[in-house]
C-alpha positions in Angstrom: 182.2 21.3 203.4 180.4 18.8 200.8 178.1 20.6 198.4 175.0 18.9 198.7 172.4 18.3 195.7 169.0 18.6 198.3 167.5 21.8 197.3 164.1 23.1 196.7 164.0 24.9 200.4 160.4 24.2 202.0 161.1 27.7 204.0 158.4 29.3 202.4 156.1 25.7 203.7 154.9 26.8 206.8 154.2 24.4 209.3 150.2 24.2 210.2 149.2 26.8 212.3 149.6 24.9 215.6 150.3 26.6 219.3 154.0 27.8 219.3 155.9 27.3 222.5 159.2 28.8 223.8 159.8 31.3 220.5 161.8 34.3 220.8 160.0 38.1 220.7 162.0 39.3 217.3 161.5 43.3 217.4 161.6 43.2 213.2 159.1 40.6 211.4 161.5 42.5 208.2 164.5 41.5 209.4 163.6 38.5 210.6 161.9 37.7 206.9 165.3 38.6 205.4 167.4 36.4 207.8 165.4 33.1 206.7 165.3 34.3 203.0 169.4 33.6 203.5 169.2 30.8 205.5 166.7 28.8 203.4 169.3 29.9 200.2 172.1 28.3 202.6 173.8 24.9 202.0 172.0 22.2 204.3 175.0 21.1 207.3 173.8 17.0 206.9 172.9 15.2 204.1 169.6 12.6 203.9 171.6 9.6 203.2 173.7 10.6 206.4 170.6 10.9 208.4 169.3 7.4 207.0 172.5 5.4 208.4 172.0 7.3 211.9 168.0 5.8 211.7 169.5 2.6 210.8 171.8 2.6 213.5 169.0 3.7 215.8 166.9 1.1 215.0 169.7 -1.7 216.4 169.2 0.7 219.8 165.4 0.4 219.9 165.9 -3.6 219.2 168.7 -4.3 221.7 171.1 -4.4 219.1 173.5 -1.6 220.1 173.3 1.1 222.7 173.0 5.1 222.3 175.8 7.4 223.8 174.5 11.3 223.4 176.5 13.6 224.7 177.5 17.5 224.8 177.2 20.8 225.8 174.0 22.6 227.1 174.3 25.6 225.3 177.4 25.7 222.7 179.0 29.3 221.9 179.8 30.6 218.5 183.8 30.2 219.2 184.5 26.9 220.0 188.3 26.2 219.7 189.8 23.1 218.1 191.0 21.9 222.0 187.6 22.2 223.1 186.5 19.7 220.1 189.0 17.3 220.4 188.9 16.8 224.1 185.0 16.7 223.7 185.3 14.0 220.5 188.1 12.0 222.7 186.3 12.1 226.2 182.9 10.4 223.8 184.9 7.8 222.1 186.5 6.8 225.4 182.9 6.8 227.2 182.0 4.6 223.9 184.6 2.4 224.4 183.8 2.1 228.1 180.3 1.0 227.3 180.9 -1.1 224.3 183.7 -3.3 225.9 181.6 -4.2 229.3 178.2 -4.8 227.2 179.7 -6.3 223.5 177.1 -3.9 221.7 178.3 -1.1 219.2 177.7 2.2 220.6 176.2 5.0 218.6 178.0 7.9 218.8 175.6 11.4 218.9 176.9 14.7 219.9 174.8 17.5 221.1 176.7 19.9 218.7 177.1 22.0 215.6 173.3 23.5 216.8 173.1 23.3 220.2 172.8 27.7 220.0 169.3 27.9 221.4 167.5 27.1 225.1 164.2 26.6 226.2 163.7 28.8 229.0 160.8 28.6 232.0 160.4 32.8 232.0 160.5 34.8 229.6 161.9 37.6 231.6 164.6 38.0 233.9 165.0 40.4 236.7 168.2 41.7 238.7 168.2 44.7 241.0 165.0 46.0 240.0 165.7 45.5 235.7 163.7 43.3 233.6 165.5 42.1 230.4 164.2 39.2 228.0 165.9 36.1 229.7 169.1 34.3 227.6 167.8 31.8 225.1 171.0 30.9 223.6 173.7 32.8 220.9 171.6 32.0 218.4 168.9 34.5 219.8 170.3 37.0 222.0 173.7 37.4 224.5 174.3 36.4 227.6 175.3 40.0 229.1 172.9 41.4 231.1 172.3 44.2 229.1 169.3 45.6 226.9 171.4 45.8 224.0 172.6 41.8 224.7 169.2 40.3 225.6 167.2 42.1 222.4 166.8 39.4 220.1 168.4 39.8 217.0 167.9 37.2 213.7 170.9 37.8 212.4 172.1 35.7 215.3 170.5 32.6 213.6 173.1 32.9 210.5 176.1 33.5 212.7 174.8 30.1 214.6 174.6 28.3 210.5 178.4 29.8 210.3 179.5 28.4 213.7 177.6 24.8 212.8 179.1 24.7 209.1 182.8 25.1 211.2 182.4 22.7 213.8 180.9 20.1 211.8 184.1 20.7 209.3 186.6 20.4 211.9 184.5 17.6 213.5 184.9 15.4 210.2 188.6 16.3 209.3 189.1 15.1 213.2 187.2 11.7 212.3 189.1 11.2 208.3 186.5 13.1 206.7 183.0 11.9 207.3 180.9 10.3 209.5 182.0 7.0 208.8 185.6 6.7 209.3 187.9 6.8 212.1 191.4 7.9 213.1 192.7 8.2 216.4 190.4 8.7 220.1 187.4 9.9 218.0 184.2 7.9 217.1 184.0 5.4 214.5 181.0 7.1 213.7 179.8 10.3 214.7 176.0 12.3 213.8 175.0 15.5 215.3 171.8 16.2 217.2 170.0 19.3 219.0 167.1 20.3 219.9 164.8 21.5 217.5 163.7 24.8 219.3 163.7 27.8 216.9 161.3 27.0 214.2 162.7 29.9 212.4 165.7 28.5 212.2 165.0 25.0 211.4 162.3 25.5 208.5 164.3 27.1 206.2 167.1 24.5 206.5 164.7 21.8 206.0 165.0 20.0 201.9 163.1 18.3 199.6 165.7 14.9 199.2 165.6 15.0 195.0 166.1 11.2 195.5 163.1 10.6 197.6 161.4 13.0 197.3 161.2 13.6 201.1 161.9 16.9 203.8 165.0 16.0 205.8 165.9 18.8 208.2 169.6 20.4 206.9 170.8 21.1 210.4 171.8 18.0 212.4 171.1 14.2 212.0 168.2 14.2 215.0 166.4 16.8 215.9 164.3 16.6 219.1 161.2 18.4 221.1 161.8 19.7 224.6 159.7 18.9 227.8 158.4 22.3 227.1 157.5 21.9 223.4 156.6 18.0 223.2 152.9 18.9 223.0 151.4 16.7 220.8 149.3 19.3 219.1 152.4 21.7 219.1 153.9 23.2 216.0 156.6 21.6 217.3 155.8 18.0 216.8 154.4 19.0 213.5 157.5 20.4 212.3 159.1 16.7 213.5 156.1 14.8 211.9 157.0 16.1 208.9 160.6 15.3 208.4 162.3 12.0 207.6 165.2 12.4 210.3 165.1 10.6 213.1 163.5 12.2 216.2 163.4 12.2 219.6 161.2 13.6 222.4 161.8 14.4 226.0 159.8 13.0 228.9 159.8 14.2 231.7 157.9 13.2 235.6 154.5 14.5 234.3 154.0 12.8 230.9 150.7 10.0 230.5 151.0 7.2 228.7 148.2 8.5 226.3 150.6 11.5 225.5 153.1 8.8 224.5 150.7 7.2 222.4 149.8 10.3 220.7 153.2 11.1 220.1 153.9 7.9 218.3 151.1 8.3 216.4 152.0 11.9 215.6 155.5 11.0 215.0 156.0 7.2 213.9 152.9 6.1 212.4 154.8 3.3 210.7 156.6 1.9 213.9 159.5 2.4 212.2 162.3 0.8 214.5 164.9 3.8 214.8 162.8 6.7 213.8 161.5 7.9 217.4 163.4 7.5 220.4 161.7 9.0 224.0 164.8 10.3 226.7 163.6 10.2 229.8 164.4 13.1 232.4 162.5 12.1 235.4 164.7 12.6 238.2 166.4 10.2 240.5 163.5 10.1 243.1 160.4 9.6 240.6 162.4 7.3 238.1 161.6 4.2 239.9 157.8 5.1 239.9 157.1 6.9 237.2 158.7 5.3 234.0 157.3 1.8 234.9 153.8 2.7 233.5 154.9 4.7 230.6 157.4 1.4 229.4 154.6 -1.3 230.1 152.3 1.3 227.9 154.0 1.8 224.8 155.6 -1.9 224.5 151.9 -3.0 224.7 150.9 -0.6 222.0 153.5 -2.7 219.5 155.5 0.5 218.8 159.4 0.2 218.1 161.0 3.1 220.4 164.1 3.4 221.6 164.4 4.7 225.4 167.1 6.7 226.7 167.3 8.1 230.1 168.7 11.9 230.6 169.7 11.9 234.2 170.5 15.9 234.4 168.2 17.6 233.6 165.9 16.6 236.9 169.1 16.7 239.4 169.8 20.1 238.7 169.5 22.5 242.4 170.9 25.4 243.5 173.9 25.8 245.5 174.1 27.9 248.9 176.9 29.9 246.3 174.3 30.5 243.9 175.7 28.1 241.1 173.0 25.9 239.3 174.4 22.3 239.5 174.0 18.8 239.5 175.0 15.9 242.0 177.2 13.0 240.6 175.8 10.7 243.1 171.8 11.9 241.7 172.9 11.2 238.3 174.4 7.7 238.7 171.2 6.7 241.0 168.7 7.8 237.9 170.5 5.8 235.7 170.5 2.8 237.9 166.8 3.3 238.8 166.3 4.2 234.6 168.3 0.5 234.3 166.3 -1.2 236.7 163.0 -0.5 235.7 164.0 -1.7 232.0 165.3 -5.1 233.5 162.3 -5.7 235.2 160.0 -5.5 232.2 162.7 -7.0 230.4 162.6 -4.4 227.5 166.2 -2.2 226.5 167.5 0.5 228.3 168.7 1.5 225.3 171.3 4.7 226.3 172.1 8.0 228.4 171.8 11.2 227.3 174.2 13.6 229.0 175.4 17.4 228.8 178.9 17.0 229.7 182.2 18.6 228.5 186.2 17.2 227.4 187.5 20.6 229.9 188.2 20.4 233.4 185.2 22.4 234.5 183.9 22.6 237.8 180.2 23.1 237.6 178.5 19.7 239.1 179.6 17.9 242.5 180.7 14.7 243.4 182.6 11.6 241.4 186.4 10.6 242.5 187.3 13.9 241.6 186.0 15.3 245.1 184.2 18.8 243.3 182.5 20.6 246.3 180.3 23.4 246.4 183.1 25.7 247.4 184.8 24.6 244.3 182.2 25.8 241.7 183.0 29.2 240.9 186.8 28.1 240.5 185.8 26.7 236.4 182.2 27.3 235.9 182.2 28.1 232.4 178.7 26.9 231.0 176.5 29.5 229.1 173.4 27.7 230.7 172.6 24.3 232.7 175.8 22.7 234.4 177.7 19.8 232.8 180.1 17.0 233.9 183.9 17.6 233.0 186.2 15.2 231.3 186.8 12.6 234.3 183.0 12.9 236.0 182.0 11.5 232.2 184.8 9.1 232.1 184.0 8.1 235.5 180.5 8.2 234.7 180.5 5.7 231.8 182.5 3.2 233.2 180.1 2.6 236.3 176.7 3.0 233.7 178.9 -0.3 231.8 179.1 -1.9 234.9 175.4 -1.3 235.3 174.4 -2.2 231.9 176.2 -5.3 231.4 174.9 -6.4 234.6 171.3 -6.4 233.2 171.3 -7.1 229.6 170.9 -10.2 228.1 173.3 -11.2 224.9 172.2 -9.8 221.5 173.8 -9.1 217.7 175.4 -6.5 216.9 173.9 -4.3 213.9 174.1 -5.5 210.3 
C-alpha cells in the first residue's frame, strides 16, 4: 500500500452537534476514545487526487457523458478470499462491458467494497425465543452469532475493518496493474471504492487535511454516501458529507419531497458542481413510475448538476414462506425499466444502477434464466445481511438494463 503525504487527522474536529442516526451503543466511551486515537494515526486507504478523477468521471455521468455501474456486497466480512475478489472484479468488468458496448458511453466502475463492514438497521434490538440482543450492524460493530458476547459492540472491531479495507484494496489494485488506472485482464479499466458512510466514528478519524489543497478528503473509500435512514438534511450525517471534498451520494427512497432534495443540494453541492452529488434512487418497482417523476422535474428546474442512479433492491426485498429475506429478479428489472422510463420522458439521464450483487454462485434472490426458486434459497445463501444477485443474475441483469438503456438514450461524447 502507497504511503500517502495527507496528514494532519481532523479526528479530534468534531462534526457540529447535529442529531445522530443509526450509531452503535459502545459499552466503553475509553475504549472507544482509544480505538479512534489509532485510527486517526492510521494511513488514509484512498488518496485526494484518486478521489478527484472519480468526481471527474462522475461529472460525465451527471451530463450524459458516461454511465455509473456500482456494484457489491451488502455487508462485506473481514476474510474475503482472493476467488471471491476476482470473480467479483470479473462479473463488474463484464457487466461494464455489457453496458458500454450496447450504449457507446464509458462506464464507471464503483465497487461497494474495502468498507462495506457496517449496516443501517430499522431496530435496534433483536429478539429470538424470548432473548433480546443488540441487532447485527455489521463486523465492523459487532458479530453476527446470536450471542451476548457477539452482538456487544466492541471498537476494536473498527480497526480490524481498517486491516480488512487496507488488504482488499491491495489485492484489488495488484488485480487491476497497480492502481486505479490501469487494466489487465477481466477487471475494470478503472476501479474506485465506495460505502456507506454510517459509523461516524469510524469515518472522522480517517478523514485528511489534502497538504495540497488544503481540503478534508475522507481516507476510507472514493464516495461515501448517506442512507435512507441518515439522509436527514439536518443530520450529522450530511454534515460530515458537507464537509468533505469526495464525491457523495445520498439515498432516496418512496417518501423523500422535493424540498428535502433541494436542501440536500444546498447542504451538500452548493456550487452545482457536476460530479460531486449523485441521488440513488430505491423506490421500489410499484412507486417508481409515480414517485421519481416529481422529484426529477424538481431538481432539473432548480439548475443543479446531479447524477441519478436507481438502486432497484433495496425496495423489492420480501420474505419468503422459508423465512429467507430476498429479492425477485423480475421486480428488479421492472424498477429499472420504470427508473429508465421516467428519465426518457423528461428527457434528462438515467445516469446508472446501483446493485448488491456477488461473482459466487449464491442462491439468495429468485428468478433470471437461472430458474432460483424459493425452495432453492437455503441451498447457497451466504450473505451477512440483505440478499444479493449471483454471478449470472448480474450478468443477465446488465445485458437486458443495455438493451434498455440504449433503447432510450440519445448519442453523446464520451468523457475528456
Amino acid at each position: 500500500m502507497q504511503t500517502s503525504p495527507v496528514r494532519h487527522s481532523v479526528a479530534q474536529r468534531p462534526v457540529v452537534q447535529r442529531p445522530v442516526a443509526q450509531q452503535p451503543g459502545w459499552p466503553d466511551t475509553e475504549v472507544l476514545r482509544t480505538v479512534k486515537h489509532r485510527l486517526a494515526a492510521s494511513l488514509p486507504l484512498v488518496m485526494p487526487r484518486e478521489s478527484d478523477l472519480l468526481k471527474h468521471r462522475l461529472a460525465a455521468v451527471a451530463e450524459g457523458r458516461a454511465m455509473l455501474l456500482q456494484g457489491g456486497d451488502c455487508a462485506e466480512t473481514l476474510d474475503t478470499s482472493l476467488s471471491v475478489m476476482e470473480n467479483r472484479l470479473d462479473t463488474l468488468s463484464r457487466m461494464a462491458a455489457a453496458l458500454s458496448g450496447r450504449t457507446a458511453l464509458p462506464v464507471v466502475v464503483l465497487a461497494r467494497m474495502a468498507g462495506q463492514y457496517a449496516k443501517p438497521r430499522s431496530s435496534a434490538f433483536e429478539a429470538r425465543d424470548g432473548v433480546t440482543l443488540p441487532s447485527y450492524r455489521g463486523e465492523s460493530v459487532n458479530g453476527l452469532e446470536f450471542t451476548a458476547a457477539a452482538r456487544t459492540p466492541d471498537p476494536h472491531r473498527m480497526l480490524r475493518a481498517h486491516e480488512a479495507a487496507a488488504a482488499t484494496l491491495n489485492l484489488a489494485r495488484a488485480l487491476v496493474g497497480g492502481s486505479p488506472t490501469t487494466t489487465r485482464g477481466h477487471v475494470p479499466e478503472e476501479l474506485f471504492v465506495s460505502h456507506e458512510a454510517l459509523l461516524l466514528d469510524y469515518e472522522t478519524p480517517l478523514t485528511r487535511i489534502d497538504p495540497y489543497s488544503r481540503r478534508p478528503y475522507a481516507g476510507s473509500g472514493h464516495l461515501l454516501w448517506a442512507g435512507e435512514r441518515t439522509r436527514d438534511p439536518d443530520g450529522a450525517h450530511i454534515a460530515y458529507l458537507a464537509g468533505i471534498r469526495n464525491p457523495v451520494a445520498v439515498k432516496v427512497g418512496p417518501t423523500a419531497e422535493p424540498d428535502e432534495l433541494l436542501a440536500l443540494i444546498e447542504r451538500l453541492d452548493p456550487d452545482q458542481e457536476p460530479g460531486r452529488l449523485t441521488f440513488v434512487v430505491r423506490m421500489g418497482a410499484t412507486v417508481v413510475r409515480e414517485n421519481l417523476p416529481l422529484l426529477v422535474e424538481k431538481v432539473a428546474a432548480s439548475g443543479a448538476r446531479v447524477g441519478w442512479v436507481t438502486d432497484p433492491m433495496h425496495g423489492n426485498t420480501y420474505t419468503a414462506p422459508s423465512g429467507h429475506k430476498t429479492r425477485g429478479f423480475d421486480a428488479v428489472l421492472d424498477e429499472i425499466t420504470g427508473y429508465f422510463d421516467v428519465h426518457h420522458a423528461l428527457g434528462t439521464h438515467p445516469g446508472g444502477i446501483h446493485l448488491e450483487m456477488t461473482g459466487e454462485d449464491v442462491t439468495e434472490c429468485v428468478g433470471g434464466h437461472t430458474g432460483i426458486g424459493h425452495d432453492d434459497l437455503a441451498t447457497r445463501y451466504e450473505s451477512a445481511c440483505d440478499p444479493r444477485l449471483n454471478r449470472e443474475q448480474s450478468l443477465e441483469l446488465a445485458q437486458l438494463v443495455a438493451e434498455i438503456a440504449a433503447s432510450r438514450r440519445t448519442p453523446a461524447t464520451a468523457w475528456t
